[in-house]
C-alpha positions, 0 to 999 in steps of 0.5 A, spaced: 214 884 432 214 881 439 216 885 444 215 881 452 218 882 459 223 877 461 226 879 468 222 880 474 220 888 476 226 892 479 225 896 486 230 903 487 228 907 492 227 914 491 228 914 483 221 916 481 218 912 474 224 905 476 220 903 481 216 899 478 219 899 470 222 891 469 229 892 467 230 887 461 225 887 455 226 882 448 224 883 442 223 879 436 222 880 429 223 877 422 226 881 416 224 878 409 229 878 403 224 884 400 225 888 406 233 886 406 235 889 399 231 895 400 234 895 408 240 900 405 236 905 403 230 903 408 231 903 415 226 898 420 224 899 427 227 894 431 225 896 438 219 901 437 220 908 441 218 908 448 214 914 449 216 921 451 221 921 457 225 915 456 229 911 452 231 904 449 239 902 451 240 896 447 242 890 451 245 886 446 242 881 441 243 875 435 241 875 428 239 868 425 240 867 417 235 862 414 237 860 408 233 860 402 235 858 395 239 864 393 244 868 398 245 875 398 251 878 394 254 883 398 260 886 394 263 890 396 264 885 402 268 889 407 263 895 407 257 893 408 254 891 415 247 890 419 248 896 423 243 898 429 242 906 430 237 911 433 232 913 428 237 915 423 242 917 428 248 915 432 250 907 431 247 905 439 250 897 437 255 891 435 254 890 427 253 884 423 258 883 418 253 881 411 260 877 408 259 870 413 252 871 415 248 871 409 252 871 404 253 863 405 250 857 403 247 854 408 243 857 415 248 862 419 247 865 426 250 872 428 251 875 436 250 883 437 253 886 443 257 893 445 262 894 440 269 897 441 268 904 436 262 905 440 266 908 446 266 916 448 259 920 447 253 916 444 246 920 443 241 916 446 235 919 444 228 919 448 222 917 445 226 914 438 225 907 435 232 902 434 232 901 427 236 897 423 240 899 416 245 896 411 252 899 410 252 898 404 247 895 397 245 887 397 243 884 391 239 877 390 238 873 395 231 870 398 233 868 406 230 870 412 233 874 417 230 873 425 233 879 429 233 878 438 234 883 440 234 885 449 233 891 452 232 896 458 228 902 458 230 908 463 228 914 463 233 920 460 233 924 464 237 920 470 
């Protein structure tokens, strides 16, 4: 997993620990077909937990499937999704649906952003890493998966 900057640093007066924070961080990691199959039952740390006082917001991110010999079988297809959480918590992002992504043949490419089931109270929690999960159960399948993810990191207690 990489995490680096990529925006310049952000100055607001009288906000005690923003003053010298960067808004806009990156992340990239690589899942391998091992870790895609156990993925339903064995969440991974996408965004590592930013220590005690502040908390990851996702940002939004892509998916990219690179095909290998086999795709994965996700049956059944309507219940299973990438989905992004707090630790085992509340679903903090967009999801990606398993059926269209890689299930296909050939290489395939997914965005995250906010989502519209995400409206009302979501439990940002300090101090937790941003995990990814699966639904539902996929079998087979040998492709990796990358995962960008952008975000900001605030203080929780604003």
């Amino acid at each position: 997993m990489a995490e680096y900057f990529g925006a310049p640093e952000a100055v607001w007066a009288g906000k005690a620990g923003l003053a010298t924070m960067r808004f806009v961080k990156f992340v990239d990691m690589q899942l391998t077909s091992t870790q895609i199959l156990a993925l339903h039952t064995a969440a991974i740390d996408v965004i590592p937990a930013q220590g005690a006082g502040n908390v990851a917001i996702p940002i939004g991110g892509i998916m990219s499937y690179d095909h290998g010999e086999t795709e994965y079988d996700d049956n059944p297809a309507a219940a299973t999704n990438f989905v992004f959480k707090y630790g085992a918590g509340d679903i903090c992002c967009g999801k990606v649906p398993v059926d269209g992504f890689c299930n296909a043949a050939a290489d395939k490419i997914a965005y995250f952003g906010g989502e519209a089931s995400l409206t009302g109270l979501v439990s940002a929690t300090a101090d937790t890493a941003i995990t990814v999960t699966l639904g539902g159960a996929i079998t087979n399948g040998d492709g990796p998966i990358n995962i960008r993810v952008a975000y900001a990191v605030l203080p929780s207690g604003l």
